[in-house]
N, C-alpha and C positions, 0 to 999 in steps of 0.2 A: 504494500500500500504506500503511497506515496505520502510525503509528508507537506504540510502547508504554513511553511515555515511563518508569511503574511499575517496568517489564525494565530498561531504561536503567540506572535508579536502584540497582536490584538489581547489575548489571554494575559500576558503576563504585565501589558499598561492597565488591565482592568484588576489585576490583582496588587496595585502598589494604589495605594488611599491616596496619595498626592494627584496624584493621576486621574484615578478616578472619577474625585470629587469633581475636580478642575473640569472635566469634557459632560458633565453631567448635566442634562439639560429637562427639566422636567422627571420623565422615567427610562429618557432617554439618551446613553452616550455617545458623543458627537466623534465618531470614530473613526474613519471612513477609508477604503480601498482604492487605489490609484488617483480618484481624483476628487472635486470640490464637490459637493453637491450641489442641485439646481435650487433655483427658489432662495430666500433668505437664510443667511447666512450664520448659523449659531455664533455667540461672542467667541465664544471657545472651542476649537475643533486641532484634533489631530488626522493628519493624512500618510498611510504606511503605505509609499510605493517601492514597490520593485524596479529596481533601477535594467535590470538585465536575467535575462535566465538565468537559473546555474549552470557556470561555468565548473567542467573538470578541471581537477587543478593538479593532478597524477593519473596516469593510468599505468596499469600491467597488463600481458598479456591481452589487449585491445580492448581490455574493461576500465572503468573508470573506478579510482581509488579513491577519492574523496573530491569534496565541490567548493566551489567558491561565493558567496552568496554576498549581495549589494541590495541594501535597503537605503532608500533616503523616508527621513522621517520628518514632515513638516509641521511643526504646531503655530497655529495660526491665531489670533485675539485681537480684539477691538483695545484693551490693555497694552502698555508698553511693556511693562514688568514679568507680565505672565506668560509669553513665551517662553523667556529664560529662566523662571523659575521651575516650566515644564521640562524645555529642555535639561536640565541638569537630572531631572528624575528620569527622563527618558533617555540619558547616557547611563546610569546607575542600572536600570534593568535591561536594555541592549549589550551592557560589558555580562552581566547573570549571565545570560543569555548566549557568551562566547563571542559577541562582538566587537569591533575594534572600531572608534569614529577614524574616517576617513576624513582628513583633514584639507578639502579640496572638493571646490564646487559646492562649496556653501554660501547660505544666506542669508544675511541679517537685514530686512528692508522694511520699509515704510509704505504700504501702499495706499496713495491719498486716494485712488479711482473708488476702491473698497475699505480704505477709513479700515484698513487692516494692519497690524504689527506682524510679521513673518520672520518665523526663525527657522530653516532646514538645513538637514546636517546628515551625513551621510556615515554609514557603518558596512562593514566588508565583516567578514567570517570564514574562514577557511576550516571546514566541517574535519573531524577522526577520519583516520582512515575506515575506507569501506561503510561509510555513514553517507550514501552518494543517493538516496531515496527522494529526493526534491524534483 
């Protein structure tokens, strides 16, 4: 069975309470898979993209020995502060996680169109040997 590493991701920002509470919007967490959602804009949203397939990162005998796995991870708010108070929780359970930030092609911006604060920040992961299920 294949693994979904994205779910993973999802699972382990809803099991840290800073996190949590933060994307928590009614009964609803502002969570969301590759892109923004349509329609009005939660204050607070986290977005887990997939930067690239997994990538092999060894093989033997024409099999693949372990993968290389790239998340960028966006937290986005109408707040200036509370991106960066997410992101710090979202480097803490990305490293649990066996992550490593990738320090490159990231974002710290201002977006006056959508009156939004953006902070996205990228993590790499080089999975155990013969742990290549992604």
């Amino acid at each position: 069975m294949v693994q979904n590493m994205a779910q993973t991701i999802y699972e382990a920002f809803l099991s840290n309470t800073t996190i949590e509470q933060a994307v928590l919007e009614g009964k609803k967490h502002k969570i969301f898979f590759y892109e923004m959602p349509d329609g009005i804009l939660p204050n607070t949203m986290i977005i887990i993209r997939p930067m690239r397939p997994p990538e092999t990162q060894a093989s033997g005998s024409n099999e693949p020995l372990n993968k290389s796995l790239l998340y960028q991870i966006d937290v986005q708010a109408t707040e200036m502060e509370v991106p960066k108070n997410i992101q710090a929780e979202v480097e803490r359970v990305m490293r649990s996680l066996g992550f490593l930030r990738l320090n490159s092609d990231e974002l710290d911006e201002y977006f006056p169109d959508t009156k939004r604060y953006v902070d996205a920040r990228r993590f790499i992961k080089t999975t155990n040997l013969y742990d290549t299920n992604y």
